[in-house]
MIKOL-911703 format. One record per residue (C-alpha): x, y, z; residue in one letter. Coordinates in nm, 4 decimals, decimal comma. Example, Ala and Ser with C-alpha at 12.3 -4.5 7.8 and 13.67 -1.06 7.14 Angstrom:
{px:1,2300&py:-0,4500&pz:0,7800&r:A};
{px:1,3670&py:-0,1060&pz:0,7140&r:S};
// end
This chain:
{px:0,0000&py:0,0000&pz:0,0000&r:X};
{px:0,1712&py:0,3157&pz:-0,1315&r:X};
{px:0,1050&py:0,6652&pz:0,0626&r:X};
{px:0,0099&py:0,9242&pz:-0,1617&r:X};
{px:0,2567&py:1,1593&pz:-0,3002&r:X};
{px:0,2035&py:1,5451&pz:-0,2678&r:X};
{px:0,2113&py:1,7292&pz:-0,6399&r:X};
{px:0,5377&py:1,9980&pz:-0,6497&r:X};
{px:0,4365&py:2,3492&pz:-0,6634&r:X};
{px:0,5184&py:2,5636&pz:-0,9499&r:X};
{px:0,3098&py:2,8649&pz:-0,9584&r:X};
{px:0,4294&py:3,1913&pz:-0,8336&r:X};
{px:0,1174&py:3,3814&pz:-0,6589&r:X};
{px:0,1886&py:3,2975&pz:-0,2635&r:X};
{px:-0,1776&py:3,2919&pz:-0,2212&r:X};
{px:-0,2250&py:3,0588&pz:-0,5348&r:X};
{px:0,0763&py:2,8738&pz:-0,3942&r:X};
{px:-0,0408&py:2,7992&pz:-0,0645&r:X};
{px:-0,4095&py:2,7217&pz:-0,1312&r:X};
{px:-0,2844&py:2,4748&pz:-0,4072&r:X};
{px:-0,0693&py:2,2922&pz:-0,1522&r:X};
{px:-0,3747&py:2,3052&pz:0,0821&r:X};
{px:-0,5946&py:2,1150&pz:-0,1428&r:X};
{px:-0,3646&py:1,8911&pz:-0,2601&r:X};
{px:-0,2595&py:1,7865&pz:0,1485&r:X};
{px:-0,6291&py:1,7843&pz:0,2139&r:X};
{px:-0,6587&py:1,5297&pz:-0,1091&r:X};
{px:-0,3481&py:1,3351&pz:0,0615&r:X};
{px:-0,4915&py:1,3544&pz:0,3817&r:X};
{px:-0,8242&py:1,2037&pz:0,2565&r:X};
{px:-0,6521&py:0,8901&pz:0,1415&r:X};
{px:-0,4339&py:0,8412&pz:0,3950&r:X};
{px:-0,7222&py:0,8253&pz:0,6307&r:X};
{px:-0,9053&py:0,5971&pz:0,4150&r:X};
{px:-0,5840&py:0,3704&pz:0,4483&r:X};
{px:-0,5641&py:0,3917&pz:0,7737&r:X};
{px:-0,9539&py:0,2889&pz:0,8344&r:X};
{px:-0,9002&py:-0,0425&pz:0,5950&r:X};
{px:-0,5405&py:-0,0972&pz:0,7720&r:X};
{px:-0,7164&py:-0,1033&pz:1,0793&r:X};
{px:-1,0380&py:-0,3621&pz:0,9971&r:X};
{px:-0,7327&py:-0,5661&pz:0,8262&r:X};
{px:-0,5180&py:-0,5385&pz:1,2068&r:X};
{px:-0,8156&py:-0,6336&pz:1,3581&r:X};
{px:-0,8981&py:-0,9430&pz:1,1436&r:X};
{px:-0,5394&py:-1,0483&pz:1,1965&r:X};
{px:-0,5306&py:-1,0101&pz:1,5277&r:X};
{px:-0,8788&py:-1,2435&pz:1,5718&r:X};
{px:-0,6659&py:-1,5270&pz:1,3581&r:X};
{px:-0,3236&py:-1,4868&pz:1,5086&r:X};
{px:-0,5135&py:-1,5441&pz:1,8269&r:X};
{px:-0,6733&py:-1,8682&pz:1,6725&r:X};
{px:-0,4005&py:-2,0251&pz:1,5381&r:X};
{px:-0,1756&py:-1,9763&pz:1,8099&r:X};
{px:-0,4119&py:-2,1544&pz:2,0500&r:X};
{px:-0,3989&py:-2,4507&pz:1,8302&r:X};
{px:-0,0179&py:-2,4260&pz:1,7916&r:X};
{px:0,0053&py:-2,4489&pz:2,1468&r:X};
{px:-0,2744&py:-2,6998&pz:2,1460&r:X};
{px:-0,0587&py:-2,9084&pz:1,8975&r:X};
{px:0,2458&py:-2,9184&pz:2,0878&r:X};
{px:0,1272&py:-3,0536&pz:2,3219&r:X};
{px:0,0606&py:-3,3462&pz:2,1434&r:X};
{px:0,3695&py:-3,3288&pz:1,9047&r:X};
{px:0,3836&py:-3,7392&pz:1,9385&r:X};
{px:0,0557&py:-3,8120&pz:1,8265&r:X};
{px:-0,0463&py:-3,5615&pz:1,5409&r:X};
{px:0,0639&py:-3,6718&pz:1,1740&r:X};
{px:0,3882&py:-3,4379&pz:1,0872&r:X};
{px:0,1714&py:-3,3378&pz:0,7517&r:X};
{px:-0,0500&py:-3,1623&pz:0,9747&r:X};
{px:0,1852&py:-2,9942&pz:1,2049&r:X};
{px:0,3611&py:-2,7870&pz:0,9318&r:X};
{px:0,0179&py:-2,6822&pz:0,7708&r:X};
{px:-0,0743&py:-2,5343&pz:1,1356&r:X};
{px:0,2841&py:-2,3890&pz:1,1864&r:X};
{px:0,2944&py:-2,2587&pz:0,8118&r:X};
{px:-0,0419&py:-2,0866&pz:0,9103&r:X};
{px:0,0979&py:-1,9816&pz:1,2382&r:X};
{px:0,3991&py:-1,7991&pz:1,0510&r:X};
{px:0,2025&py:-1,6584&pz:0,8110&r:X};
{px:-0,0530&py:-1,4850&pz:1,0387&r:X};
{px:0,2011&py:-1,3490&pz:1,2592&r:X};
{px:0,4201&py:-1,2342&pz:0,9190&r:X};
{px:0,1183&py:-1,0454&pz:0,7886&r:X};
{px:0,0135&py:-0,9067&pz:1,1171&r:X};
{px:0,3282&py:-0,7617&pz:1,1965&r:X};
{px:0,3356&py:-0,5897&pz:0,9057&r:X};
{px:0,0184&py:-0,4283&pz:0,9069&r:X};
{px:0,0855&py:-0,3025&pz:1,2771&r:X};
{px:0,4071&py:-0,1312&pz:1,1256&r:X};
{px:0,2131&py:0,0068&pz:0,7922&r:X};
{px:-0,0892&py:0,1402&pz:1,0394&r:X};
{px:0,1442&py:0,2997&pz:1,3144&r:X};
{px:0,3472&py:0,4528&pz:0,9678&r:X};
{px:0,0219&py:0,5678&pz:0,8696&r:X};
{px:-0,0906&py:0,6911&pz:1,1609&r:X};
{px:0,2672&py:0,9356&pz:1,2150&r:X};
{px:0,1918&py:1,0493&pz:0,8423&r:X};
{px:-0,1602&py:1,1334&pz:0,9136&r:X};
{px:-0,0532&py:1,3262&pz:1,2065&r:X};
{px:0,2149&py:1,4989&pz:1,0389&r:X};
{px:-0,0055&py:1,6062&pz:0,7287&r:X};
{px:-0,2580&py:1,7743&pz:0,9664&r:X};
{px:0,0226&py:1,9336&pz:1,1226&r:X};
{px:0,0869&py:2,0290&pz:0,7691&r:X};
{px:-0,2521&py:2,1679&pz:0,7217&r:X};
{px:-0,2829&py:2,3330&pz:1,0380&r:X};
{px:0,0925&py:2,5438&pz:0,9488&r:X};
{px:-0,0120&py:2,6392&pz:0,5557&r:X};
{px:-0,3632&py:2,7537&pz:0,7168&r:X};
{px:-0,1723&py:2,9662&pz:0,9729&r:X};
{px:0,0676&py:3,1118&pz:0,6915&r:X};
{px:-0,2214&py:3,1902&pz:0,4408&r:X};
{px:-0,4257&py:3,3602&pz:0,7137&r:X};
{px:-0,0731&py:3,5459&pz:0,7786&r:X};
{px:-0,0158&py:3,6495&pz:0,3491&r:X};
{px:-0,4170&py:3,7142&pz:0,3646&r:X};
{px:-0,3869&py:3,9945&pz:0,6601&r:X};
{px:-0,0556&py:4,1699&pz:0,4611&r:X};
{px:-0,2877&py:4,2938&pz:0,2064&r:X};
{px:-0,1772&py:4,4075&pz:-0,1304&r:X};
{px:0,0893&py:4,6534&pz:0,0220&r:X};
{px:0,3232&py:4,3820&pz:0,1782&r:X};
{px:0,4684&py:4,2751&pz:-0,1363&r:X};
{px:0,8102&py:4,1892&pz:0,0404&r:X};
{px:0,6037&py:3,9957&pz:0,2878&r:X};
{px:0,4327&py:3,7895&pz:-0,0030&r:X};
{px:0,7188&py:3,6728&pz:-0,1384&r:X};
{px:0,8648&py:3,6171&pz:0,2074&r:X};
{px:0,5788&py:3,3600&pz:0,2011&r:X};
{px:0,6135&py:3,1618&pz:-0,1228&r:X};
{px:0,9385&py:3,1683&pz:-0,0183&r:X};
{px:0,9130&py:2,9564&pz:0,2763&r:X};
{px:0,6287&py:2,7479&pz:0,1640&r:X};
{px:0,8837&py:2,6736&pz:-0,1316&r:X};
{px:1,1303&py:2,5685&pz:0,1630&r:X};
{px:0,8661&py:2,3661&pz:0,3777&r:X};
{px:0,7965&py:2,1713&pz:0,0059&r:X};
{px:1,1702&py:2,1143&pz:-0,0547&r:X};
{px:1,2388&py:1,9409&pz:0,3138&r:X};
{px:0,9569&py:1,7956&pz:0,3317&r:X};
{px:1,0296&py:1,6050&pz:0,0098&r:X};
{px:1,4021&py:1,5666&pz:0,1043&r:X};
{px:1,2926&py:1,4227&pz:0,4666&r:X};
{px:1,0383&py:1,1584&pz:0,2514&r:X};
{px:1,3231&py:1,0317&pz:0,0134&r:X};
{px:1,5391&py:0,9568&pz:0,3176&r:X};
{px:1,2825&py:0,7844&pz:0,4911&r:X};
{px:1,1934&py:0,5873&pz:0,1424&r:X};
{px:1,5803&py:0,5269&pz:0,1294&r:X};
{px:1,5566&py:0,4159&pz:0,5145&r:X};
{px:1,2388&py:0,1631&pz:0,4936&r:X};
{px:1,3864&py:0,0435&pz:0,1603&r:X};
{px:1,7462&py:-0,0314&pz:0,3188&r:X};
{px:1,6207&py:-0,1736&pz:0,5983&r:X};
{px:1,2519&py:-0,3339&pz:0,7213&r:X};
{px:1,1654&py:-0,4159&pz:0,3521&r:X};
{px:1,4953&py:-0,6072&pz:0,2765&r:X};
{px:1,5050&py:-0,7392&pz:0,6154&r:X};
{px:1,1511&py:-0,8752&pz:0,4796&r:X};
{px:1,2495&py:-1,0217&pz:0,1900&r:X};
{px:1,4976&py:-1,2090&pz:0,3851&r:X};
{px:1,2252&py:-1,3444&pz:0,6514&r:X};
{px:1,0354&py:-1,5282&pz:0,3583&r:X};
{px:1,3693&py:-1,6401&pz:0,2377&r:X};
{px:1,4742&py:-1,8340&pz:0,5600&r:X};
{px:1,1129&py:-1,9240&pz:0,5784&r:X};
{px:1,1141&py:-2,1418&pz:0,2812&r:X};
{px:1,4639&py:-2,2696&pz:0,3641&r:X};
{px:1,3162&py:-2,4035&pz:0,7116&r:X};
{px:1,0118&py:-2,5774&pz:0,5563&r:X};
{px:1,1964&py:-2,7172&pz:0,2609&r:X};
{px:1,4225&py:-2,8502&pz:0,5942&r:X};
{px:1,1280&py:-3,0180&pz:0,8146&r:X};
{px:1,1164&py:-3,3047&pz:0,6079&r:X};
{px:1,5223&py:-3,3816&pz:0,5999&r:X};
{px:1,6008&py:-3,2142&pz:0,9048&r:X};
{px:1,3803&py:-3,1044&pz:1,1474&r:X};
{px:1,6735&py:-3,0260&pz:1,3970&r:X};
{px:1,8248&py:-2,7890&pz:1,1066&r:X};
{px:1,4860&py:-2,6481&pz:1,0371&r:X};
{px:1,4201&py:-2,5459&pz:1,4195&r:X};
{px:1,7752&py:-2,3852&pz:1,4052&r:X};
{px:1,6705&py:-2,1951&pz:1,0874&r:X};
{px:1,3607&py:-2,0755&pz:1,2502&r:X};
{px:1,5344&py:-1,9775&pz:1,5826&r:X};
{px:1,7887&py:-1,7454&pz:1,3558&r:X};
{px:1,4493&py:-1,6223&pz:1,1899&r:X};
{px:1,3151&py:-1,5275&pz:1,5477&r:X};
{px:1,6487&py:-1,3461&pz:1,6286&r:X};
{px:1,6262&py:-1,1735&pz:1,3055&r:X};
{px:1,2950&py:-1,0747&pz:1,3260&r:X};
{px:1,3012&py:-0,9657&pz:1,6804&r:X};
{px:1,5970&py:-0,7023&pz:1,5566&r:X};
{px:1,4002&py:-0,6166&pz:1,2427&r:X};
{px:1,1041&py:-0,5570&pz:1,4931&r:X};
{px:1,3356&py:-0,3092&pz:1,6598&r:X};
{px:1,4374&py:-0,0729&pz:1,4035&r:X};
{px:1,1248&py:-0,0556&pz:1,2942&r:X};
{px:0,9839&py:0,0805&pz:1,6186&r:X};
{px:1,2589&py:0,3480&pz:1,6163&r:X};
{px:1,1851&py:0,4335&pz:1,2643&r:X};
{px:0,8440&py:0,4941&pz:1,3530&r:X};
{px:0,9534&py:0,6768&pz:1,6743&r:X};
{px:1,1562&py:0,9078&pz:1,4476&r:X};
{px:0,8577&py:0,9856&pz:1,2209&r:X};
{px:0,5887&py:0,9996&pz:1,5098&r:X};
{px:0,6921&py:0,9622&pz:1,8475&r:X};
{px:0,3724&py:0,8591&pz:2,0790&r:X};
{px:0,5643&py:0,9461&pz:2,3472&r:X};
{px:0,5062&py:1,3295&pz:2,2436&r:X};
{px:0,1881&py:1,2834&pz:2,3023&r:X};
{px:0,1437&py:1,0880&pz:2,6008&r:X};
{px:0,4198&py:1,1799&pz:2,7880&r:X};
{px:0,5866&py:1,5442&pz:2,6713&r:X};
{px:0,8808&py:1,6993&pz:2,5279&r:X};
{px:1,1382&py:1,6222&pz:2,7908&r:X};
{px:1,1164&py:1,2793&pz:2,8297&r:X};
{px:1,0668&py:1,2631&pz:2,3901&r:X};
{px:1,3479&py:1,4662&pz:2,3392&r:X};
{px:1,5961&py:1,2542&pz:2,6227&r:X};
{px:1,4624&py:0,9346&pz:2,4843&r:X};
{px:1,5394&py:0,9965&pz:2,1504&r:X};
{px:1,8576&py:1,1694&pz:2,1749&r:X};
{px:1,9774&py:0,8140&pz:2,3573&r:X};
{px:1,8087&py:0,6131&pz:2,0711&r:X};
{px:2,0410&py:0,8731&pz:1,8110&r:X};
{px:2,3617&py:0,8204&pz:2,0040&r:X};
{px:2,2962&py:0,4278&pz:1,9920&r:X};
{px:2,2488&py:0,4275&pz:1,6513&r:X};
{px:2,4751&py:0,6796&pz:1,5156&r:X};
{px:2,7488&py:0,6210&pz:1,7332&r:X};
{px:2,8550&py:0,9637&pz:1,8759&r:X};
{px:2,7777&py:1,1237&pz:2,2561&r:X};
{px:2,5064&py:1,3322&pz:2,2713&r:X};
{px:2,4325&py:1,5037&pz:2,6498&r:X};
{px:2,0832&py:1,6098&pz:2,7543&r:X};
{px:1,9936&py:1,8603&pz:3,0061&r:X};
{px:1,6540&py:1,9088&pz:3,1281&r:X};
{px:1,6519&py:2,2751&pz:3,3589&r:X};
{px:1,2665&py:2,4704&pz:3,4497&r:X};
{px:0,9703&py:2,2846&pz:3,5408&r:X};
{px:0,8440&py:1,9666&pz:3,3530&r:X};
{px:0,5213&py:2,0033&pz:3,2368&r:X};
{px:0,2820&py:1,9638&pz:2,9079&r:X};
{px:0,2934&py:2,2909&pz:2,7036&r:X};
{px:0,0879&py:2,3452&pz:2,4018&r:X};
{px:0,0969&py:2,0275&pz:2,1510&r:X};
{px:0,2844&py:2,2791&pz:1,8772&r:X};
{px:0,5299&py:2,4246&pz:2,0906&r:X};
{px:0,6406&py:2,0871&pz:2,1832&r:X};
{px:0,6012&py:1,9197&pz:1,8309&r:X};
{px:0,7914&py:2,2372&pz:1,7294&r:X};
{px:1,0952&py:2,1678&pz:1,9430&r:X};
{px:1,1205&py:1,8255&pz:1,9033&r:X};
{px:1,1481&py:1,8771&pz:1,5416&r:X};
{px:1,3755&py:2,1204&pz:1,5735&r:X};
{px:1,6031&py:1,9338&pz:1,8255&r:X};
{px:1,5571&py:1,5776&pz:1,5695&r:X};
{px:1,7133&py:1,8295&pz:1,2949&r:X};
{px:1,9574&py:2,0044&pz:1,4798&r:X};
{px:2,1660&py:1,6689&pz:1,6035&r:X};
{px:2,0751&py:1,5318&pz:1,2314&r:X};
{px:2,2866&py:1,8312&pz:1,1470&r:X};
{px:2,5477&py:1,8691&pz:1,3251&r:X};
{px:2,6389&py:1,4897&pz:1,2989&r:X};
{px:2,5998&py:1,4194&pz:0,9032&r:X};
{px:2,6950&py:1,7791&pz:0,7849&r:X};
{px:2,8785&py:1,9280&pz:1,0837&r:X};
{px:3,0517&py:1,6180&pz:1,1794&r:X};
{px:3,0514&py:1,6562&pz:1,5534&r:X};
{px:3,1636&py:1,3977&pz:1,8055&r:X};
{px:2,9706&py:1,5446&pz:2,0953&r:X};
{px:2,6759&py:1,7181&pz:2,1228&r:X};
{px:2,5499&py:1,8562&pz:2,4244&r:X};
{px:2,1354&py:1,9515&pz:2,4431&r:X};
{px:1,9799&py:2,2127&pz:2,7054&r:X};
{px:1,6334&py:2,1947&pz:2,7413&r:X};
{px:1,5058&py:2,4587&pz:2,9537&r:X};
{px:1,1656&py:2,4783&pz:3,0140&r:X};
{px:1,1163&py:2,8498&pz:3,1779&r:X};
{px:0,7818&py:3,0164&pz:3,3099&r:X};
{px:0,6987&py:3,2274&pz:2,9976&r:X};
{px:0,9455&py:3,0804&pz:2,7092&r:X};
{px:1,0838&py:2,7325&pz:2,6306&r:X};
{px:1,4567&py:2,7409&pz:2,4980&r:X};
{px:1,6265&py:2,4601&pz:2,3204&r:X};
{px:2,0302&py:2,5187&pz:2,3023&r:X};
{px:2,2943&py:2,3025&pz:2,1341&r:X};
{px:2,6352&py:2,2953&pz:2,1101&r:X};
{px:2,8613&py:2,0309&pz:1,9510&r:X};
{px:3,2275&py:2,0408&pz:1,8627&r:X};
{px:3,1917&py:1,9769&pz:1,4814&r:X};
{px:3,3692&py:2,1221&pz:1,2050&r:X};
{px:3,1817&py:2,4597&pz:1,2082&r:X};
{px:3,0207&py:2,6086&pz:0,9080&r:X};
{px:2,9974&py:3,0330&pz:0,7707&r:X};
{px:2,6505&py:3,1354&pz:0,8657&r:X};
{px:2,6170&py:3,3315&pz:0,6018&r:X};
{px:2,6004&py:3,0300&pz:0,3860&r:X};
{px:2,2281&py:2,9292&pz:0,5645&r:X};
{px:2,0982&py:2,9816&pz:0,2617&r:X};
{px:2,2085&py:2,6721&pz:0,0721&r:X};
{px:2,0442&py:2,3505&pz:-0,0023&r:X};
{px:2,2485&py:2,2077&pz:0,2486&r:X};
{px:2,1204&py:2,4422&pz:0,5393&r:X};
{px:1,7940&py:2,4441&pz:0,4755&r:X};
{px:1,6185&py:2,2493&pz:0,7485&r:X};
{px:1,8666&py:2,5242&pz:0,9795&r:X};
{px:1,6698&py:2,7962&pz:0,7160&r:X};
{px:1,3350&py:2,6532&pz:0,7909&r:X};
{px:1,3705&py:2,5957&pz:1,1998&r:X};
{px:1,4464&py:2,9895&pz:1,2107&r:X};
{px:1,1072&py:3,0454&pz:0,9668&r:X};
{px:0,8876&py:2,8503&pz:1,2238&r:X};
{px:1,0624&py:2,9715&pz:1,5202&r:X};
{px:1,0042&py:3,3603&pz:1,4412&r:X};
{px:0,6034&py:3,2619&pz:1,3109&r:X};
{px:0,5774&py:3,1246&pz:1,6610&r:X};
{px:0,6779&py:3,4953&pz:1,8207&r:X};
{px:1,0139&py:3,3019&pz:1,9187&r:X};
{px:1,4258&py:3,4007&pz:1,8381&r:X};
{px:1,7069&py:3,1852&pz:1,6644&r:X};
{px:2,0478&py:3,2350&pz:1,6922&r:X};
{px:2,3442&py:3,0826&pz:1,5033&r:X};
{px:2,7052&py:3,0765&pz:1,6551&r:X};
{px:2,9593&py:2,9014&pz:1,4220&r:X};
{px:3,2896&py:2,9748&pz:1,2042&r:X};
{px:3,4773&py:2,7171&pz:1,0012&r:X};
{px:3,6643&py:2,4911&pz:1,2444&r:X};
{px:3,5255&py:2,6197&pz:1,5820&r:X};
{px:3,2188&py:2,3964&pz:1,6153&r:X};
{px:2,8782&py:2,5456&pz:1,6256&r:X};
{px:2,5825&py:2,6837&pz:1,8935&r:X};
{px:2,2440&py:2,6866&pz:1,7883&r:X};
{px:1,9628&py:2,8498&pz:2,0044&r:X};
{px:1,6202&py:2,8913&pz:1,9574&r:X};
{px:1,3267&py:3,0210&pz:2,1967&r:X};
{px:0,9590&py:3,0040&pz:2,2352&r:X};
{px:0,7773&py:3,2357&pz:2,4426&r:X};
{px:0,4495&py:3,0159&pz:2,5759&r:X};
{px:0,0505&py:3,0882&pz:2,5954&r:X};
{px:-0,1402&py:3,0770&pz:2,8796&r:X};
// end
């Protein structure tokens, strides 16, 4: 099941721009959620069998001696099968579920930015091209984020996949020469489906975190800079200073974003070592600060394709009433602050 790809924009109008992007998000949106509905019937049909099948498994085993061998494999091959397809429906309706969330994020930002071009009126013709501007910019990372995602579940879950059915074959082709070969083949199949089962919940954690939502930004933003310095090998320190509490669900989507792109950053194009976070959650503003002691980069040169997720935290910083500050030269690492003054 493929998710629906958003058309590029072309046209030049910011107005025209945004309102195109709108409707074709909303059209995105729609199917997704359609998806999501029929992923969700399928889960639950799934479920019902895996259930069923498992109890005879069990039942089965219990009488390993006594049941023809003909009619153990058909209930095992069943078994396999059912749990096969149902984990991967639970990982395509959690995936579904992050991109659903993240398109009405989506919505809710180009809604906020066309009531912001509407209310500049015909006189703010800096300010309108301020706008297609950054909805240009929110396209081209948002497109850029998708392809290495594509590139991730490609490299990854779907080859591990492929492999699973592989091995699977291998250890029924095996039952009926050697069933003590065949168990081994299915206990490496476990092993490799149990680490498989793994990245995939951190892959969905990167694109959705539930956490986020149940739990807050601190603990979000601790958890998954010690899933990123697991996986990626460097030492990341996180600091959590004010008082922990839920703030609005933007603010703290907002930072968490901004914090996943940030130590993306400074590893893959700063090519830091060590990375220290400060979270401080103050009275009237939340403030994220980083520091690392990577190569360093001229801030002049945000601009460029390279910098644009830096570009684009700064754009949705300042729409939020917040500040973003840059401290870097070549050699000399770099400090990146940004803070959000909070609502009620």
């Amino acid at each position: 099941m493929t998710v629906p790809e958003l058309t590029p924009i072309t046209v030049e109008d910011p107005e025209v721009l945004i309102q195109f992007e709108m409707d074709d998000t909303n059209r995105a949106l729609k199917e997704i959620t359609l998806m999501l509905e029929q992923s969700r019937v399928e889960v639950g049909k799934l479920t019902q069998r895996n259930a069923t099948v498992t109890a005879n498994l069990q039942q089965i085993q219990g009488q390993i001696g006594k049941i023809p061998g003909e009619e153990v494999r058909t209930v095992y091959d069943t078994a396999m099968e059912t749990q096969q397809r149902l984990f991967v429906m639970r990982g395509q309706l959690e995936k579904l579920q992050g991109d659903q969330a993240h398109l009405e994020r989506y919505v809710g930002m180009l809604d906020r930015l066309k009531n912001a071009v509407n209310a500049g009126g015909d006189s703010a013709g800096k300010s309108d091209r301020s706008a297609s501007s950054s909805v240009e910019m929110l396209v081209n990372v948002q497109e850029a984020e998708r392809q290495r995602l594509s590139r991730q579940m490609h490299d990854g879950p779907a080859q591990a996949l492929s492999n699973f059915i592989l091995q699977t074959e291998i250890a029924m082709r095996l039952f009926d020469i050697d069933a003590v070969q065949a168990r081994a083949e299915l206990g490496s199949l476990k092993v490799a489906a149990m680490s498989t089962f793994q990245k995939v919940r951190n892959f969905i954690f990167e694109l959705r975190p539930m956490m986020l939502d149940d739990l807050g930004l601190a603990p979000t933003l601790t958890r998954y800079a010690d899933m990123f310095k697991e996986q990626a090998g460097v030492e990341v320190n996180v600091t959590v200073t004010g008082s922990e509490r839920r703030m609005e669900s933007y603010v703290e989507v907002m930072v968490f974003r901004a914090m996943q792109e940030l130590l993306s950053n400074a590893v893959d194009q700063n090519q830091a070592t060590l990375v220290k976070i400060q979270l401080d959650l103050g009275d009237t503003n939340v403030k994220l600060s980083m520091n690392d002691n990577g190569k360093g980069f001229d801030t002049d040169a945000l601009g460029k394709e390279e910098n644009l997720g830096l570009k684009l935290i700064k754009e949705r910083t300042e729409m939020l009433g917040g500040t973003f500050e840059i401290n870097s030269s070549p050699g000399k690492g770099a400090r990146v602050t940004l803070s959000i003054p909070l609502h009620g």
